[in-house]
C-alpha positions as CSV (number, residue, x, y, z in Angstrom):
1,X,-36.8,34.4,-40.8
2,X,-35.4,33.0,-44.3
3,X,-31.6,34.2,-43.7
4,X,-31.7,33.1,-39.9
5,X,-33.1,29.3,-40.8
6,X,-29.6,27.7,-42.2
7,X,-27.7,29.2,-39.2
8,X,-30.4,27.6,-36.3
9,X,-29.9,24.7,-38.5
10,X,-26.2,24.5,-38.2
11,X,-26.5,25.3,-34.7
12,X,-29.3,22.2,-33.5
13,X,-26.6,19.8,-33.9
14,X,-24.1,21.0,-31.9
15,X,-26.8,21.8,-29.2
16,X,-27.8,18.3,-29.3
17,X,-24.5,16.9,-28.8
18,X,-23.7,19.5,-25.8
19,X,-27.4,18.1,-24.3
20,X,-26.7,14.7,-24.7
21,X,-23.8,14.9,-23.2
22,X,-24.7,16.7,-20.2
23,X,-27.3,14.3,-19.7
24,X,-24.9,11.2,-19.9
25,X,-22.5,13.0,-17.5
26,X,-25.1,13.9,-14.8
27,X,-26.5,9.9,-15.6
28,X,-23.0,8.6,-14.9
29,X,-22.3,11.4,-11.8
30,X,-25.6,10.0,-10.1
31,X,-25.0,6.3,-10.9
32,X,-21.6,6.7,-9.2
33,X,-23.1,8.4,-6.3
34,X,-25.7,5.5,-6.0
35,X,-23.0,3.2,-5.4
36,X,-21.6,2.5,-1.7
37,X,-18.2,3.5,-0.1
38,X,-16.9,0.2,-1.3
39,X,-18.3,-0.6,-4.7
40,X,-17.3,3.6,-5.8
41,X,-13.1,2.8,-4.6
42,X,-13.2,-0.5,-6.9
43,X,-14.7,1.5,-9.6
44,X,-12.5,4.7,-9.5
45,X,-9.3,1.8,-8.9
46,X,-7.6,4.2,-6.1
47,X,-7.8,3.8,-2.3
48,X,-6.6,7.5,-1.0
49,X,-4.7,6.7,2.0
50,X,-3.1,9.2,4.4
51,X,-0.4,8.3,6.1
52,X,3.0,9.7,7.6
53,X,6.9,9.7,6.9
54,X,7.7,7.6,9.9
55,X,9.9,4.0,10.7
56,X,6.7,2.6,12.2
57,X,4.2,3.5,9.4
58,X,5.5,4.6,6.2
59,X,9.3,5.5,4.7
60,X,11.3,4.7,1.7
61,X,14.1,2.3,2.4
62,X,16.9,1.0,0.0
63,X,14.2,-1.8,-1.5
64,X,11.6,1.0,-2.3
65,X,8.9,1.9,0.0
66,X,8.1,-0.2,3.4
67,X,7.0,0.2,6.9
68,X,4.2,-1.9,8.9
69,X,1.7,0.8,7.8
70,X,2.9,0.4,4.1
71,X,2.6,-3.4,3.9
72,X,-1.0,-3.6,5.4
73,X,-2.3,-1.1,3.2
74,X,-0.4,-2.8,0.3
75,X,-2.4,-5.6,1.0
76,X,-5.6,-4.6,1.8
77,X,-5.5,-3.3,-1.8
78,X,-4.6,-6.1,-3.4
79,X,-7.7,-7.7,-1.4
80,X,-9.8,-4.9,-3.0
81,X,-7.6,-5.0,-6.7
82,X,-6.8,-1.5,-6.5
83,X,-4.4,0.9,-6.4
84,X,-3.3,2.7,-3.8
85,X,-2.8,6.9,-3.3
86,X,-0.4,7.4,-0.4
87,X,-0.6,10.9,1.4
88,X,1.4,12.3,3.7
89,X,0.0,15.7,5.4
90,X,2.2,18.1,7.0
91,X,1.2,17.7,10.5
92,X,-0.5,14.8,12.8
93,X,-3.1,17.6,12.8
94,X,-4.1,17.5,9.5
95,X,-4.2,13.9,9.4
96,X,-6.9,13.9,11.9
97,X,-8.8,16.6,10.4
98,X,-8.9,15.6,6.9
99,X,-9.7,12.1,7.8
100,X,-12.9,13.6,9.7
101,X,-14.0,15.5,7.0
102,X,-13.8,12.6,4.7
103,X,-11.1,13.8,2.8
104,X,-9.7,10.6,2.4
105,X,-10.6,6.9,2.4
106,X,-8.2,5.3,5.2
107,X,-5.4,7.3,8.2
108,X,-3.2,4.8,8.4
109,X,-0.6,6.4,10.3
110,X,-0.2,4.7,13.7
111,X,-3.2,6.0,15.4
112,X,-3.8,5.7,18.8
113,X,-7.6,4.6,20.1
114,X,-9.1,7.7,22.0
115,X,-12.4,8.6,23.4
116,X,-11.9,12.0,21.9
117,X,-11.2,10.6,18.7
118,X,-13.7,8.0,18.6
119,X,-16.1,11.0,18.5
120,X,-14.7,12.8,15.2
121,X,-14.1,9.0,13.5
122,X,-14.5,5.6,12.9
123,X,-11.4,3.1,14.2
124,X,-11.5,-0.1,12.6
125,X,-10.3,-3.1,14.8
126,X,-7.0,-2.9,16.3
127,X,-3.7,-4.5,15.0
128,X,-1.0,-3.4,17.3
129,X,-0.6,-2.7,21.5
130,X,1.9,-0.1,22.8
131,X,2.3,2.1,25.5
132,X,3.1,5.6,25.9
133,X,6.5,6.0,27.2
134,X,8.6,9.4,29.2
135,X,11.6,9.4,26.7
136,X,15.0,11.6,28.0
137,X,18.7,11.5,27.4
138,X,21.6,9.5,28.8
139,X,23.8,11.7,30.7
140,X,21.2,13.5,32.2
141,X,19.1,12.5,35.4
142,X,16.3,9.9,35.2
143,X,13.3,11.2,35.9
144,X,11.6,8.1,38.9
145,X,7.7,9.6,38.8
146,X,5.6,12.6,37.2
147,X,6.5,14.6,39.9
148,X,9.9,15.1,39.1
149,X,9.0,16.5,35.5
150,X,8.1,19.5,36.7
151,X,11.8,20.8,36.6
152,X,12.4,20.1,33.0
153,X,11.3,21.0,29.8
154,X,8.5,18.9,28.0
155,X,7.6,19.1,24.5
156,X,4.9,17.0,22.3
157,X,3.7,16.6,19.1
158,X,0.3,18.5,18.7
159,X,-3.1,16.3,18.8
160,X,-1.3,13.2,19.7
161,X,-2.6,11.0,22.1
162,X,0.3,12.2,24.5
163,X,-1.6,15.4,25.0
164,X,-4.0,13.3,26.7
165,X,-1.9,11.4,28.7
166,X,-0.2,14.1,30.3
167,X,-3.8,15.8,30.8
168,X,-5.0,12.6,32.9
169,X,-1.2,12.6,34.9
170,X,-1.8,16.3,35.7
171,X,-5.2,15.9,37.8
172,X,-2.6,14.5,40.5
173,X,0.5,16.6,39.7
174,X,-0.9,19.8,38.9
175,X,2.2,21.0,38.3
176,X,3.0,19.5,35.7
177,X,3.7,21.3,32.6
178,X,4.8,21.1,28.9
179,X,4.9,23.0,25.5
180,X,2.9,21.2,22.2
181,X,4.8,21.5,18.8
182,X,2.9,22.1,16.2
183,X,5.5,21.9,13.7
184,X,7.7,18.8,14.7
185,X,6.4,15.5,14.9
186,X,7.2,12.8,17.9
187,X,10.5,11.8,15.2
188,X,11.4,15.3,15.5
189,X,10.7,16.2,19.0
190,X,13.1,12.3,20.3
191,X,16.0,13.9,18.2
192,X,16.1,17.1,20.2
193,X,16.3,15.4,23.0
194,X,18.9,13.2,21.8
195,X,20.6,16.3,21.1
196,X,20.1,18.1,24.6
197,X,18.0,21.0,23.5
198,X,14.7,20.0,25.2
199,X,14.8,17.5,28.4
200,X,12.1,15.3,27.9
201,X,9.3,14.1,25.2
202,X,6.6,11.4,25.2
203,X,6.8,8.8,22.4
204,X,4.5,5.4,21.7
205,X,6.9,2.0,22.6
206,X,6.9,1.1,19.0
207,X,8.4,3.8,18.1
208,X,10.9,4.2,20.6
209,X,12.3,1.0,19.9
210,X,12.7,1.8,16.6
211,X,14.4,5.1,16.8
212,X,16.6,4.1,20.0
213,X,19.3,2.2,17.0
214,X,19.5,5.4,15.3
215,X,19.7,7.7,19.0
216,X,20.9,5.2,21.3
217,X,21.4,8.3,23.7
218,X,17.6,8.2,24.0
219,X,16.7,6.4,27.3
220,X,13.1,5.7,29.0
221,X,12.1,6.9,31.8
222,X,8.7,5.2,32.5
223,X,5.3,4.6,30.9
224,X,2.7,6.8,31.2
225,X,0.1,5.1,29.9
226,X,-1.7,1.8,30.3
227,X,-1.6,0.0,27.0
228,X,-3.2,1.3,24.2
229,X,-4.5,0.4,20.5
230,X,-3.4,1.1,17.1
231,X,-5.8,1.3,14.5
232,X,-6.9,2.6,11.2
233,X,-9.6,5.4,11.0
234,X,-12.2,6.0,8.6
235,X,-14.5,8.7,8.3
236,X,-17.6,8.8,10.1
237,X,-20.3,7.5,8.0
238,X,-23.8,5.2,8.0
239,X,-22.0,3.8,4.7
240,X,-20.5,0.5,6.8
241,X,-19.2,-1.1,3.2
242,X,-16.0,0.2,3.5
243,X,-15.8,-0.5,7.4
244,X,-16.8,-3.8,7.2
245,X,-14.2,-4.9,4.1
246,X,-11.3,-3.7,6.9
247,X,-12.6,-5.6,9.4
248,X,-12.7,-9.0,7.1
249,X,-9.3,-8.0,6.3
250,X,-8.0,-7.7,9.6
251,X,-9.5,-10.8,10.5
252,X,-8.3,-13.1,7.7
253,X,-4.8,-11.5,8.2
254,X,-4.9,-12.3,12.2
255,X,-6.3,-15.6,11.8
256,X,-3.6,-16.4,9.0
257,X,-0.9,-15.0,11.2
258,X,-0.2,-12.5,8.4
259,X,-0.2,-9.8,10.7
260,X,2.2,-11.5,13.1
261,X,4.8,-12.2,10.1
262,X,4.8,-8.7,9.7
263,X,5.0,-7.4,13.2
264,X,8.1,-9.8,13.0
265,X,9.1,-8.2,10.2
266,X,9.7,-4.6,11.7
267,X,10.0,-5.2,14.9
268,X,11.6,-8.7,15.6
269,X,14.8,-8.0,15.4
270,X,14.8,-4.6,17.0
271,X,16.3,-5.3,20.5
272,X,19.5,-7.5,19.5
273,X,21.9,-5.0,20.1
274,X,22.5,-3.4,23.2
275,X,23.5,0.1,23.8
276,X,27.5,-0.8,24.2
277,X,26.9,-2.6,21.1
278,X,25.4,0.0,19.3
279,X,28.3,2.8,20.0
280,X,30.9,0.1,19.5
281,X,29.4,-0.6,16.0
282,X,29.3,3.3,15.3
283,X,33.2,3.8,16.3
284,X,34.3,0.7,13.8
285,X,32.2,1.9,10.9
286,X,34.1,5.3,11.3
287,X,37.8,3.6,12.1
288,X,37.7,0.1,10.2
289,X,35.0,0.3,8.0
290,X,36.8,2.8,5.2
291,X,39.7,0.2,5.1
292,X,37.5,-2.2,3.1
293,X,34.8,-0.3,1.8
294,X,36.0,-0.5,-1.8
295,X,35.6,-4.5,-1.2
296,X,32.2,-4.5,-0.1
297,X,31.1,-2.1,-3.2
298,X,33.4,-4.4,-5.9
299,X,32.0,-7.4,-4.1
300,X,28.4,-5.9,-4.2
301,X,28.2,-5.0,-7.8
302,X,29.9,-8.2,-8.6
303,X,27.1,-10.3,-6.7
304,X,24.2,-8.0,-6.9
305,X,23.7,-7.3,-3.0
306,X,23.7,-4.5,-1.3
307,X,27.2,-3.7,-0.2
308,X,25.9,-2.9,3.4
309,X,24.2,-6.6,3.9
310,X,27.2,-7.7,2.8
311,X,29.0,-5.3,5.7
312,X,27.1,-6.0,8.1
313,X,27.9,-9.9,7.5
314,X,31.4,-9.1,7.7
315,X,30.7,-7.1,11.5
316,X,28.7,-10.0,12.9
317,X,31.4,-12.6,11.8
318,X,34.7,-10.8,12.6
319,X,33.8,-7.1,13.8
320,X,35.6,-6.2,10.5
321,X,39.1,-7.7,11.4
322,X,41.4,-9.5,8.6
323,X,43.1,-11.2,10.9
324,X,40.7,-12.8,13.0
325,X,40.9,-16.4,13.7
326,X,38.1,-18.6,16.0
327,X,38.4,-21.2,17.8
328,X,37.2,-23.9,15.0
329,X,39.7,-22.5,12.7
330,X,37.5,-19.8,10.3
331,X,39.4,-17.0,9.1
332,X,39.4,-13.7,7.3
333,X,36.3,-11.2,7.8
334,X,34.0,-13.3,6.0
335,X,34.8,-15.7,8.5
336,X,35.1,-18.4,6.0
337,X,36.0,-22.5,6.6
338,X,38.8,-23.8,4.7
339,X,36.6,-26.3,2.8
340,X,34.3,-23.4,1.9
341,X,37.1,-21.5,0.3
342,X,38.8,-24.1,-1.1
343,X,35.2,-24.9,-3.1
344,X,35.1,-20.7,-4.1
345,X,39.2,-20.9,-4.8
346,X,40.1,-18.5,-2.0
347,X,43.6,-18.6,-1.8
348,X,44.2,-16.8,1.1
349,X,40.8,-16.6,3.6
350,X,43.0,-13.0,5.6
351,X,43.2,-10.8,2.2
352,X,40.3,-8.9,2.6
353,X,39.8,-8.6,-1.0
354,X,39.2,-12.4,-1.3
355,X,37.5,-12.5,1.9
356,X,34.8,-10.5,0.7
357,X,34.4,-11.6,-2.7
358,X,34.3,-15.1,-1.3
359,X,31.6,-14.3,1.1
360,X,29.6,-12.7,-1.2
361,X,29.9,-15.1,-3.4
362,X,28.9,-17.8,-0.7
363,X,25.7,-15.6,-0.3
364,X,24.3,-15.5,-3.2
365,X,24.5,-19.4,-3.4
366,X,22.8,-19.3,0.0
367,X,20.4,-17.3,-1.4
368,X,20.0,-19.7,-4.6
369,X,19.3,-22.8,-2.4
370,X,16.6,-21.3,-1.1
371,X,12.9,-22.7,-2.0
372,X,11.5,-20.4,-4.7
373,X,8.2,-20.7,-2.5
374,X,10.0,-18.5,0.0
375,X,9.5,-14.8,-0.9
376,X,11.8,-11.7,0.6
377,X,12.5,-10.7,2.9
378,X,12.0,-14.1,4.9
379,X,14.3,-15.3,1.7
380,X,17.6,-12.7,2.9
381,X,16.9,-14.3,6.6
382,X,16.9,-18.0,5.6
383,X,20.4,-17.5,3.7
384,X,21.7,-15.7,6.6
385,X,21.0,-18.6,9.0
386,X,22.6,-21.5,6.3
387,X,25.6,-19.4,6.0
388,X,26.1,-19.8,9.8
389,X,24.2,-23.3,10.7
390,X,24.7,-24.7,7.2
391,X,21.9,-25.7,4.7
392,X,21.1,-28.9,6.1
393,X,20.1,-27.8,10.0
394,X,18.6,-25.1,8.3
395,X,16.2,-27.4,6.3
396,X,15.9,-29.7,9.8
397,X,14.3,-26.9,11.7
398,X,11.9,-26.3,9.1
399,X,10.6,-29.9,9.2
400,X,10.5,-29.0,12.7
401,X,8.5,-26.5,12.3
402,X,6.1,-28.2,10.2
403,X,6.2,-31.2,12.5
404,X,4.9,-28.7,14.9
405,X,2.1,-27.0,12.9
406,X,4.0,-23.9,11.7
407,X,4.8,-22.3,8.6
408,X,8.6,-23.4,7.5
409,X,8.6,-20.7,5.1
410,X,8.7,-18.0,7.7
411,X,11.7,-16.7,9.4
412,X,9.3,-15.8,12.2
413,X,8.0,-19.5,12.5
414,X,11.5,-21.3,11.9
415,X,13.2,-19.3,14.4
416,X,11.5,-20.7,17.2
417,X,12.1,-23.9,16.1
418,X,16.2,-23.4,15.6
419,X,17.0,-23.5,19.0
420,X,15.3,-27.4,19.4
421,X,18.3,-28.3,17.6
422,X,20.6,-28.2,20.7
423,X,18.2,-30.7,22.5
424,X,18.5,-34.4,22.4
425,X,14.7,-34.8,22.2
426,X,14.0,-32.8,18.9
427,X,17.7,-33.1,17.0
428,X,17.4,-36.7,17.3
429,X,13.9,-36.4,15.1
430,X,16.0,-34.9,12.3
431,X,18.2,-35.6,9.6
432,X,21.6,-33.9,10.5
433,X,21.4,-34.3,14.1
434,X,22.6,-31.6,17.0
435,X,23.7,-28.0,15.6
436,X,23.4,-25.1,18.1
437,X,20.4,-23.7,17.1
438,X,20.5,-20.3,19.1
439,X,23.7,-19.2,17.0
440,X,21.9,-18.6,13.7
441,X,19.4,-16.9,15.0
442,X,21.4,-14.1,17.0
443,X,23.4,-14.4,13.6
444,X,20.3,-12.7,11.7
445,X,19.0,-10.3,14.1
446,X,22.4,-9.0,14.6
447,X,22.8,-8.6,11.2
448,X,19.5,-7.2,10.6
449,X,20.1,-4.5,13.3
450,X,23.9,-3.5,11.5
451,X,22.2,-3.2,7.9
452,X,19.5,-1.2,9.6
453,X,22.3,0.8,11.5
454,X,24.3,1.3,8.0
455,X,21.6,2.2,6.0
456,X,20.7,4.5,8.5
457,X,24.1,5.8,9.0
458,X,25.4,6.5,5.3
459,X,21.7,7.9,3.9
460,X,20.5,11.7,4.8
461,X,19.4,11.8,8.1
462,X,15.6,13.2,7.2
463,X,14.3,13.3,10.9
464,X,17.3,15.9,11.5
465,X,16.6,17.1,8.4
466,X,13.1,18.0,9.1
467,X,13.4,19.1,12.5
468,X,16.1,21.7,11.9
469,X,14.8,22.6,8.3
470,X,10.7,22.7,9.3
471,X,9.7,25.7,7.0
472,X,11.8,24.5,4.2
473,X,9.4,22.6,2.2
474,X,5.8,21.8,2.5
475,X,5.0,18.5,2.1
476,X,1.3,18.9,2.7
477,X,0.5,17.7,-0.7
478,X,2.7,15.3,-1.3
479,X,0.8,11.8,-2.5
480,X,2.1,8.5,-4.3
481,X,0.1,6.3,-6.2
482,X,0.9,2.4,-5.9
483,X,0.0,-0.5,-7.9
484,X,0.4,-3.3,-5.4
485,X,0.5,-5.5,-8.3
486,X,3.7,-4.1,-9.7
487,X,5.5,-4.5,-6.5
């Protein structure tokens, strides 16, 4: 008993330690366990989001990462002060299911409102109405009613609302019939029938509009829906902390008109360009396009702006022509006055090398005079407008649109007010009288749509990507963690 005492005696120590330390870890486990939904994300710091690669939710663009989805999350986290853990699961599928399980704090990925899925989760209060729209391909014959799918080839996206849909349409049309992918999504699924290898797919309105720039060959057919609501989901849970803190957010940002600044945002501009438009544009970004491109990317570096902003100005204001002329005398493809070159020292407004170093140039003073109050992207669109309507109507609109209870440091508020400018009643209120308000709008949301285009047109094309390449990868477990305060 001698010889064993010294080694129990070096050994109590270290048993201490080991049991004091499992007893602080199981005191800190249940403490953490005690706490609510709510009060146990602030604590860990992360809200673990899943979400899905997709122009209406989430995507990276040339800025970093965006899309309505994105932003409302963003900012839902800064309400919180956390970060955020962005996931995007392989399928819709498992977006539903791991949401269910609680495997995750928030889906925001465009979900539709069911009664089905109102019985596996929780909806928080809507932000968004679309409908459900028949989607096929020009060229091919337009389907007038359900009836006449039943001689073409219909795919969907497995467990999206569509499913449904076409479930209720086919008590009437029994006939009906259609095969569910379960390893494209709806992005996938529009761009074979843009490509003619199935006939027909069903796709919700917001995202059609979206996708129809990039596939104008993509045509609708008809709604099959009524209208329907977008929400987030939650897991289902007697815990309402979590719940609740969405549905304060969703109120404050409705009531603030947050939430309409940013449906503006990404969808405002979305139906400027027409489908003649939108082929015309692709045929002169192949033809006329590579005969300045070195311009635009000297003029870009030069001036710090993206050298397809700076194209797409150059479309909108001459359709990428040295030579052209208008009527009031502005020349080159920056479309330049002769007072506003002579200030830049443009010698010659038709050499496309001055041209576009003088319009970019021009920019970025537009982009100077703006208020430092006014953050991007609403920033970009107020330059845009001065460099067409000049600073001065540009500034009388917004003391319009403060005159008229809006906010004059949003494009979505000032635009509505840009057009008063052409009627005696309002321009004679303001400080640089009549301008044609209506011009400088088109001007943005034309040039809006041809940076979308471009950016769209000159990066990998990942819905093609995907939907040819499915077993490639698996992006299951793919997650990004976000500091909205570093953004």
């Amino acid at each position: 008993m001698k010889s064993m005492r010294p080694a129990i005696l070096i050994r109590l120590p270290r048993l201490l330690i080991g049991f004091i330390f499992t007893i602080t870890l199981t005191t800190c486990d249940s403490g953490f366990l005690s706490l609510n939904k709510l009060e146990q994300i602030k604590r860990a710091g992360i809200l673990h989001v899943l979400t899905r690669n997709d122009p209406t939710t989430y995507y990276e663009s040339p800025e970093g990462f965006t899309g309505l989805e994105y932003d409302l999350v963003i900012l839902f986290a800064e309400q919180l002060g956390v970060k955020v853990k962005f996931e995007t699961p392989g399928t819709f599928d498992d977006i539903l299911n791991r949401i269910a399980k609680g495997k995750a704090d928030i889906a925001a990925a465009g979900l539709t409102i069911t009664e089905q899925r109102n019985k596996k989760m929780r909806f928080a209060p809507a932000y968004h109405e679309i409908t459900e729209q028949l989607i096929y391909r020009s060229g091919t014959r337009r389907p007038n009613d359900v009836s006449s799918l039943t001689h073409g080839i219909i795919e969907v996206a497995k467990s999206t609302s569509h499913i449904d849909s076409l479930l209720y349409l086919q008590r009437d049309t029994p006939d009906l019939a259609w095969n569910v992918n379960d390893e494209l999504d709806t992005d996938g699924l529009l761009y074979l029938v843009n490509e003619g290898l199935i006939d027909y797919t069903v796709a919700d309105s917001n995202q059609t509009v979206l996708i129809r720039r990039f596939y104008p060959k993509l045509n609708i057919a008809f709604d099959i829906s009524e209208p329907r609501q977008l929400a987030w989901a939650l897991s289902p849970s007697d815990d309402n902390s979590l719940y609740d803190e969405v549905t304060r957010f969703f109120e404050r940002i409705k009531k603030d008109k947050t939430l309409d600044q940013l449906l503006e945002k990404h969808y405002g501009h979305t139906s400027s360009l027409s489908y003649i438009g939108n082929c015309k544009f692709r045929q002169q970004q192949k033809s006329r396009l590579p005969l300045y491109q070195k311009y635009f990317n000297s003029a870009a570096a030069q001036y710090h702006i993206d050298w397809r902003l700076l194209a797409a100005i150059g479309y909108q204001e001459s359709r990428w022509l040295d030579k052209a002329v208008s009527p009031t005398g502005v020349e080159g493809i920056m479309m330049l006055t002769n007072d506003t070159a002579a200030e830049l020292g443009i010698k010659n407004r038709t050499d496309p090398a001055q041209s576009i170093a003088g319009g970019a140039r021009y920019f970025q003073q537009r982009i100077q005079t703006i208020p430092e109050q006014i953050p991007e992207p609403d920033r970009t669109w107020f330059a845009l407008a001065s460099y067409n309507v000049g600073l001065g109507h540009l500034e009388d609109a917004r003391a319009l649109t403060t005159k008229q209870g809006g906010n004059p440091d949003k494009w979505m508020d000032v635009k509505q007010r840009l057009p008063l400018l052409t009627q005696e009643k309002w321009h004679q209120q303001t400080k640089h009288g009549y301008a044609r308000g209506q011009e400088p709008v088109e001007f943005v949301e034309n040039i809006r749509s041809y940076y979308d285009l471009l950016v769209w047109l000159t990066e990998e094309n990942q819905i093609k990507k995907n939907a040819m390449e499915i077993d490639s990868e698996d992006p299951e477990h793919e997650a990004v963690t976000i500091d909205p305060a570093a953004l």
